[in-house]
N, C-alpha and C positions, 0 to 999 in steps of 0.2 A: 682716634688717637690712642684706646687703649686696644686694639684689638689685638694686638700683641699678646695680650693677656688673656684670649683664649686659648694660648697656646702651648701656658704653664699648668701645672697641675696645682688646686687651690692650696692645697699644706704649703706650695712653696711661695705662690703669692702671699699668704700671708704671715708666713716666717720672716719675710724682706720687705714687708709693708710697703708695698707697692700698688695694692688695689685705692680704689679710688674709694673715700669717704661722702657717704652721702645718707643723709637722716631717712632712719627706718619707718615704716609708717607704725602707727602706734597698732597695739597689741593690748587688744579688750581682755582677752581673759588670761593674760601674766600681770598675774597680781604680785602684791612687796614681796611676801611670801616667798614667790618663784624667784625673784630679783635678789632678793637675800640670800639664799641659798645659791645661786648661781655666782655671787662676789664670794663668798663663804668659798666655794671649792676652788674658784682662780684663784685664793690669795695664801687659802691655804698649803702649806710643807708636809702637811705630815708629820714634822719634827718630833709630836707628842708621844702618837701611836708606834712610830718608824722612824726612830733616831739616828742619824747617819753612827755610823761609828767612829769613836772619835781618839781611842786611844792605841798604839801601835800592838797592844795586845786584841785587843777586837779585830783589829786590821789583818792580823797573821793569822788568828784563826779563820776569818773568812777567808782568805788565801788558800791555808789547806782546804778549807771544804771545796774551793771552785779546782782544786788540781786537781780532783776524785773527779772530773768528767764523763766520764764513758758510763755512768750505768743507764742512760738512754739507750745510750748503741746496743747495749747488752740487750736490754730487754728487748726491743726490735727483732733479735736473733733468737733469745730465748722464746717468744713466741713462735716463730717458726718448728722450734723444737717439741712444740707440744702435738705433733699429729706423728705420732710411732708406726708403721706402719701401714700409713693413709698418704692421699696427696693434700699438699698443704693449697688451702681458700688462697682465692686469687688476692681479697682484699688484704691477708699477714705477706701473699708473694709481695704484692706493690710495694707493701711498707717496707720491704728489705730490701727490695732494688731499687727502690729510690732513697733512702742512707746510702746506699752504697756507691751508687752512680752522683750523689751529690757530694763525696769525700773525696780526696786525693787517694787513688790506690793502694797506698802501702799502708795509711793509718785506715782505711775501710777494711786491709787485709789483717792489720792488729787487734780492730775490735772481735771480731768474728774469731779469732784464734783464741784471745780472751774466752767467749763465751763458748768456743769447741770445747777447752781445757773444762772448764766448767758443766759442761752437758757429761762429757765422760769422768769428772768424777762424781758428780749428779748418780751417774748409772751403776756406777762401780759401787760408790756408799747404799743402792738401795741392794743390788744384788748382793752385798756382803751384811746388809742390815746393820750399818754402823752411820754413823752421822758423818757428813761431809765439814769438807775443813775450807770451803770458799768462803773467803772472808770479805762479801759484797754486802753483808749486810739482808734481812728477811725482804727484799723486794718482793712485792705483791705478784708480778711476772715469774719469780724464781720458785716459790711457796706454790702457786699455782703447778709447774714443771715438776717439782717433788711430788706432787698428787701423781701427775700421771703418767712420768716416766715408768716403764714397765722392770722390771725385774730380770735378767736373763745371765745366765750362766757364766758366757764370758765375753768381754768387754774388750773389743778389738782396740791395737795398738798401733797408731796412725800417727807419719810427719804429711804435712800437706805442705807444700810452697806455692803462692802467686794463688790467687783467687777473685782476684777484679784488674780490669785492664782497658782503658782508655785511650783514644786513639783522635787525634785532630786530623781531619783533612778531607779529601771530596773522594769519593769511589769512583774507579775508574770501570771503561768498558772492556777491559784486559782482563780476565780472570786469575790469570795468572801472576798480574803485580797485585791485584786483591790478595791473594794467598800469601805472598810472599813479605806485603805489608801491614795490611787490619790481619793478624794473626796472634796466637797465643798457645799458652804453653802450661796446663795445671799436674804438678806433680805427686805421686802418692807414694810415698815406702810402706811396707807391712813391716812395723818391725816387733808385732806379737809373737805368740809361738805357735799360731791357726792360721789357716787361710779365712782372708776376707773376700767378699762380693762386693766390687763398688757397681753403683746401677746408674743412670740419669735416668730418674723420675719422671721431671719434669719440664718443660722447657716452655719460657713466656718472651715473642716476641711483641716491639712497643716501636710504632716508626711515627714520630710527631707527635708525641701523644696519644696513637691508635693499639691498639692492638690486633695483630695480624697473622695469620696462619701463613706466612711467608716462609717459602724453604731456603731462603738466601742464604740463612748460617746455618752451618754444621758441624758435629762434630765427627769423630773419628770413630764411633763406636756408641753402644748401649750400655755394656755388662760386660766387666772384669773381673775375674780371680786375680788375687795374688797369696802366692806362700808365704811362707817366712823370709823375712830379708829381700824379698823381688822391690821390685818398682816400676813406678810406668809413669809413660810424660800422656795426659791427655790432649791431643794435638784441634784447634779450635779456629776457625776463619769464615770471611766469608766465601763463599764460591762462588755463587751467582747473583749478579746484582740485577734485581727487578724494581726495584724505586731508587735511582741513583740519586734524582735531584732531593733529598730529605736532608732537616733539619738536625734530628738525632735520631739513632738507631740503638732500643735500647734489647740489649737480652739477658734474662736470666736462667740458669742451669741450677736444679736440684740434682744431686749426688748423694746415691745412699749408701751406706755404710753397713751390711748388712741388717740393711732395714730399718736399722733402728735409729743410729747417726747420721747429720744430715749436716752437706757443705753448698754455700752458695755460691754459683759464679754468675761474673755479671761480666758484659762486656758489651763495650760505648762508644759508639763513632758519633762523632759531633762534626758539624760541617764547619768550618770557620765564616763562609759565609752567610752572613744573617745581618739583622739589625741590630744595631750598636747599645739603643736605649728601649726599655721597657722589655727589657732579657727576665728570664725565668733560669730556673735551676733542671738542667745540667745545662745550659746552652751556654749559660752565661762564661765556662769555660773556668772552673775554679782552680787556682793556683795555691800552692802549699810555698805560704811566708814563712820567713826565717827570720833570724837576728833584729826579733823584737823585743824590748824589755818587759812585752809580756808573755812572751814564750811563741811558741809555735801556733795559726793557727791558719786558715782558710780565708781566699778571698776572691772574688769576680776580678779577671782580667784587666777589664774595663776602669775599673777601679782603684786597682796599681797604677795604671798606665799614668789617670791619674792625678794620683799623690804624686809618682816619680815630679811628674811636670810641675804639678803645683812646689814642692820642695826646691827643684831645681828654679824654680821660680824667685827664689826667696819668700814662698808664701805663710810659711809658721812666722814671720816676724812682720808679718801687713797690718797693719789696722785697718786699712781698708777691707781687708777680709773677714775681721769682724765685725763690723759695719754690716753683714750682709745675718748677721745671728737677729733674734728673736727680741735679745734684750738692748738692743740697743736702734735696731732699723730703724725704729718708729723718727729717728731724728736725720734719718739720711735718705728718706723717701725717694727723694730727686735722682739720687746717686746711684741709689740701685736700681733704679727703675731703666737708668742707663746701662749698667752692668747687666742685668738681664735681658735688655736686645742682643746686648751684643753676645751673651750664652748663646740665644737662639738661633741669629747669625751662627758664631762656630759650631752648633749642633747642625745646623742643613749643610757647611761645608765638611764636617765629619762625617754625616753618611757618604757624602760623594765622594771622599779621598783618600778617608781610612778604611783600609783592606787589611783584616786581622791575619788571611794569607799569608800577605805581604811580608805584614809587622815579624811572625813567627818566622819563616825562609829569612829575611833580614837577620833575625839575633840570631837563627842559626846557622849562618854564611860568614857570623863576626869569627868563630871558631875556626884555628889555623886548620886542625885537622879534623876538618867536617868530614873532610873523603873518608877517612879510614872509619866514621862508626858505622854499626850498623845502619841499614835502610831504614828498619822502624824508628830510629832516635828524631828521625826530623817530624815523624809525625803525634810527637806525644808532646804534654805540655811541660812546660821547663818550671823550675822552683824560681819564687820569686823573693827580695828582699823586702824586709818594711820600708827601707830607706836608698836612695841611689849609691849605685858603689861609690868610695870613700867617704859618706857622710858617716856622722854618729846620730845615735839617734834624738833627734829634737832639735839638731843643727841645720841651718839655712846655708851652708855653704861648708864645701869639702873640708875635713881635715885633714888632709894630705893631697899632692897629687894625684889626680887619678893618671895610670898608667895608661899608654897608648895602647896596649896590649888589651885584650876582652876581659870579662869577666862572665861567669860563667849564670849571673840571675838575672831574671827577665826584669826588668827593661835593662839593657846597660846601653852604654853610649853609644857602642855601634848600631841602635836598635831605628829602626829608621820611625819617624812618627811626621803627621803633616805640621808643613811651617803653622798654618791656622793656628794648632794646639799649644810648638812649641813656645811661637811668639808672644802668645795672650797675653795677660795682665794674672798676676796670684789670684786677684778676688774672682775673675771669668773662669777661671779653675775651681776655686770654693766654688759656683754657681753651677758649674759643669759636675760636681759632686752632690750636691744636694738637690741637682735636677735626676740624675741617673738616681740615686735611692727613692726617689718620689716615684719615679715612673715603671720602677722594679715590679715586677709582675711577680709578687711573693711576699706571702703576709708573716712578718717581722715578730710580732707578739700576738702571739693568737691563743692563751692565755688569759683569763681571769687573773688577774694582779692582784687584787682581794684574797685571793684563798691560798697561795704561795709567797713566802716572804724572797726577798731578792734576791739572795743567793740560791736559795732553791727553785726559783723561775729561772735562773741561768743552767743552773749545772742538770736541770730536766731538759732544756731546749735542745733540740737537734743542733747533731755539731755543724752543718753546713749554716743553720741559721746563726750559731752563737759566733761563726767567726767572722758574720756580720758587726756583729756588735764589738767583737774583738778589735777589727780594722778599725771604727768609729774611736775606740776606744782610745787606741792605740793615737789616732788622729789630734783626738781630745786633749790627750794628754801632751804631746810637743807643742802644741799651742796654748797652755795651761803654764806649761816651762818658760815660754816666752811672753808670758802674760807681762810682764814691762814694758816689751816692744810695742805687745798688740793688742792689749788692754782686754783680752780672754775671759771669762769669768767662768767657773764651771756651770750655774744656775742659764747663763746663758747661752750653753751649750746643749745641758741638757736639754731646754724647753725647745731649742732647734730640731738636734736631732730625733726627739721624741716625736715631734709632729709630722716629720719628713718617715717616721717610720710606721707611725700607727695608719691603719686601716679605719677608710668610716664604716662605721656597720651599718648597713643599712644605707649607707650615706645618709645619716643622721642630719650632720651637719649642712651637707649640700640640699637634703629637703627641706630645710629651714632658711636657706638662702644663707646661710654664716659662712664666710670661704671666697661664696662667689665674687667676682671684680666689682660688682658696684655694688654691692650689699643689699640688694631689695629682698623684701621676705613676702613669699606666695600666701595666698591666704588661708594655704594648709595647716598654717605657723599653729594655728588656735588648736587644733587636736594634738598637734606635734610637743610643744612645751609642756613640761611636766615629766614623768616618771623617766623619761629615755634622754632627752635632753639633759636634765640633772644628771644622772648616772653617766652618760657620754662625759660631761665634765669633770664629773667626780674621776672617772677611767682614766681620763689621760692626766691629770694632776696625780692621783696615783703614780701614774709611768713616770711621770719627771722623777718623783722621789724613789723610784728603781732604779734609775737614770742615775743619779746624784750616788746613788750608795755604792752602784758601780764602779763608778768614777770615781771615788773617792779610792775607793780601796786600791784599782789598778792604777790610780795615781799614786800612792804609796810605791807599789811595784814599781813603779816608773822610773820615779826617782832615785829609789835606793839603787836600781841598776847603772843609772849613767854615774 
C-alpha cells in the first residue's frame, strides 16, 4: 500500500506527513539527557541569540547589506588574478567557469568586468605606489592580490565586450550550421597609448562533467598585437563535432593581457534534452527573472514553468496547498498522501511528454517576427518573468486582459506545456515544486550556519545558488500576502522549505532510520545517537531561524513594493 513511497525523496515524506507511524523499538543507550536536548533544539527559535529583526530600521539596513551581492563573484575572479605570469591551477579554473556557466551571461559578464576594473587599478596603485580607491572593502581575496600583484611600468588600457555565451540545442552533423550557430564573438579595443599582446593561455575543455582534450572548439588564433586605437573581434565555435549526443559542453579560455591581465571566457551548449527532475547546475538551464519585488535574480527553467502553472492555477490562494507545509500536514495525512500519487503520476507522464525542445521552438514561433532574427536567437535562453504576463505580483488572477498578441517572457501563453501539467490541481503543483528542489542534484547550504549570521550566509553564497533561495522566497512571500485565503504562516514555510533544501550529511538521519516510510531504527541507532544527531538537529533548527530572518526582511521588500 505504501510503496509508493519509495519513490519520494524522505525530506518530502516527511514535510507532508505522509509516512506511516509505527512505534520505534526502544533505545537502550538514549538516555533523558539525549531526549532533552533533542526537544531543546526542535522547540527551540533562536529568538534569544538571533532575533528576527523587527523594526523597519533593522529591515533596511539588512536590505542594503544583501544589495552589495557580488563580492563572492569578485573573489572567484580575483583568485584567478593571483598567478601573474603563470598558468592558473585547474582547481581556481573550475571555480571560475563554473560561476560563470551557472549565471546568466550578461550578469557573469558584469561581475568579471567589476573585478577587471579592479585588477587594473590594483596594478596601476602598486606601479604608482599610491593606494587604490576600490571601495569593496579589505576582502581576504583582495589583501592577498595586493601581495602579489607585480609592479610594472605600464598598465595597458582595454574595452572588452561579451565574455561568456550560452547556447541551448543538439549539435548537428553539418559543420557548417555548427559554425554558423554555437558561435561567438569576444571583442578588444586598445585604447592606451602602447601596443598590447593579447595571448589564449589557456584552454579547459569539460563534456558531461569530464574533462577532455577534445579539438571540437576553436578558436581563431593564439596571439595578437594591437596598437593604439585598433581592435579585433576574437571569432570562437565549434567546428567539429566528435561527442554530439552530450549533455553539456563546457569550455573555458584564458586571455592575457600582456601577461599580466587576465580575461575569462566561457562557452555552453547545453542540450535540452535530458531529465526533467534531479537536474544539477548548468543543465538545469537557468533563466534571468524579472519583475519581481525582490529584484532581479536566477532560476532553473523547470521551476518557472512551474510557478507560471501553479499561479495560473489559482494556487497563492489554495489552502489546500498549505495543507501540504510542515506545520500543518500532520492533520491532513490522508489528503496528501493522495496529492502525492498523483505528483508521481504527473511526474512519469512529464518525462514522457515534456520535451524542453519543444517547449523553447513553441515560445519562440509565438513571435510574429521570428523569420527576421538572427539564427542564433532561437537557440539561447529567453528572460523569464516571476509572475505570468498580466498578473501582479502575489495575484491569483490577471489584472488586465491578457492580449492575444505574445509577450516576449518565457512562459507566455502561446508557450505550449502538456494538458497533464496544465490541468492539475494548485496543491499537485506545490508537490511538483517541492519534489523538484528535493531531488535537485545540488547542495543549497553547504555552510556552517553557526559561524555566519544570515545576512552574511546569503550575500557570501553563490549567485546561482542564492537565486535559489531568491525564487523560494519570492514564492514565500505571495502566499504570506494571501495568508487569509490560504492560511500561510511564515514559521510554516520556513520549516518546509528548509528541510526540502538541506542536505543529510552523512545521511545522518537516514542511518538512524528518521525519514524513512515506516520509521524502524537499525541497531546502529546506539553508536549513532549523541554528538552527530544532536548537532544534525541543532543544524537545521538553526536553518529555519536563517530561514525566518530571510523572510521576514524580503517580506518587507515584498510588500512595500506591490
Amino acid at each position: 500500500m505504501d510503496e509508493f513511497l519509495d519513490s519520494l525523496p524522505s525530506a518530502l515524506i516527511s514535510c507532508t506527513s505522509i509516512g506511516s507511524l509505527e512505534k520505534a523499538p526502544k533505545i537502550d543507550n538514549l538516555n533523558y539527557s539525549d531526549v532533552a536536548k533533542c526537544f531543546m533544539y526542535a522547540r527551540r527559535s533562536s529568538i534569544h541569540t538571533q532575533p528576527l529583526p523587527s523594526s523597519s530600521k533593522e529591515i533596511k539596513k539588512a536590505l542594503h547589506m544583501l544589495s552589495d551581492t557580488h563580492c563572492y563573484e569578485m573573489d572567484t575572479f580575483f583568485s584567478g588574478y593571483m598567478y601573474p605570469y603563470e598558468d592558473i591551477p585547474d582547481s581556481v579554473l573550475d571555480a571560475i567557469r563554473i560561476q560563470c556557466t551557472n549565471l546568466d551571461c550578461k550578469r557573469a559578464f558584469r561581475y568579471q568586468m567589476q573585478a577587471f576594473d579592479v585588477l587594473c587599478n590594483e596594478v596601476r596603485a602598486k606601479s604608482s605606489v599610491t593606494t587604490s580607491s576600490a571601495k569593496l572593502g579589505n576582502t581576504s581575496s583582495l589583501l592577498k592580490l595586493r601581495q602579489i600583484l607585480p609592479a610594472i611600468k605600464y598598465v595597458p588600457k582595454v574595452s572588452i565586450k561579451h565574455c561568456h555565451f550560452r547556447f541551448i540545442g543538439t549539435l548537428s552533423l553539418d559543420p557548417s550550421f555548427n559554425q554558423r550557430v554555437f558561435a561567438a564573438s569576444i571583442s578588444f579595443r586598445n585604447n592606451g597609448q602602447r601596443p598590447l599582446i593579447l595571448k589564449v593561455t589557456q584552454i579547459q575543455i569539460i563534456i558531461d562533467g569530464v574533462k577532455t582534450e577534445s579539438k571540437s572548439f576553436q578558436g581563431s588564433g593564439d596571439s595578437y598585437e594591437l596598437i593604439q586605437g585598433e581592435s579585433i573581434d576574437l571569432d570562437l565555435s565549434i567546428k567539429e563535432v566528435t561527442q554530439p549526443n552530450f549533455t553539456e559542453f563546457q569550455q573555458i579560455l584564458v586571455i592575457s593581457i600582456n601577461e599580466v591581465l587576465k580575461v575569462f571566457v566561457t562557452f555552453l551548449v547545453l542540450s535540452p534534452k535530458q531529465r526533467l527532475f534531479h537536474q544539477r547546475f548548468p543543465a538545469c538551464m537557468v533563466l534571468n527573472v524579472v519583475n519581481s519585488p525582490l529584484g532581479t535574480y536566477t532560476a532553473p527553467l523547470m521551476l518557472q514553468i512551474f510557478k507560471h502553472v501553479f499561479i495560473w492555477q489559482k494556487g497563492l490562494s489554495s489552502a489546500a496547498v498549505i495543507r501540504l507545509m510542515m506545520d500543518k500536514s500532520a492533520n491532513y495525512r490522508t489528503q496528501n498522501r493522495e496529492i502525492m500519487r498523483e505528483v508521481l503520476r504527473i511526474k512519469e507522464l512529464l518525462q514522457e511528454q515534456l520535451d524542453l525542445s519543444k517547449v523553447l521552438d513553441n515560445f519562440w514561433n509565438s513571435f510574429e517576427d521570428i523569420e527576421g532574427f538572427p539564427i542564433g536567437r532561437r537557440y539561447k535562453l529567453p528572460p523569464s518573468s516571476a509572475q505570468p504576463h498580466g498578473y501582479s505580483p502575489a495575484a491569483d488572477s490577471p489584472a488586465f486582459r491578457v492580449s492575444i498578441g505574445y509577450d516576449c517572457l518565457f512562459p507566455n501563453r502561446q508557450t505550449w506545456l502538456p494538458d497533464c501539467l496544465t490541468h492539475a490541481s494548485p496543491e499537485v503543483s506545490m508537490g511538483l515544486i517541492l519534489l523538484w528542489l528535493a531531488d535537485m542534484d545540488a547542495v543549497i547550504f553547504e555552510a556552517s550556519f553557526g559561524i555566519e549570521d544570515p545576512i552574511a550566509y546569503l550575500v557570501n553564497m553563490p549567485a546561482h545558488l542564492r537565486g535559489i533561495i531568491l525564487w523560494i522566497l519570492d514564492l514565500c512571500c505571495a502566499l504570506i500576502h494571501n495568508s487569509v485565503k490560504n492560511g500561510a504562516t511564515g514559521r510554516g514555510l520556513a520549516l518546509t522549505f528548509t528541510n526540502i533544501l538541506m542536505r543529510r550529511k552523512a545521511e545522518a538521519f537516514g542511518d538512524a532510520g528518521l525519514g524513512t516510510p515506516n520509521g524502524d531504527l537499525p541497531n546502529s541507532i546506539n553508536s549513532f545517537f549523541g554528538s552527530s544527531f544532536l548537532s544534525e538537529v541543532e543544524k537545521r533548527q538553526t536553518a529555519v531561524t536563517v530561514f525566518l530572518h530571510w523572510l521576514k526582511i524580503y517580506a518587507y521588500r515584498y510588500e512595500k513594493a506591490l
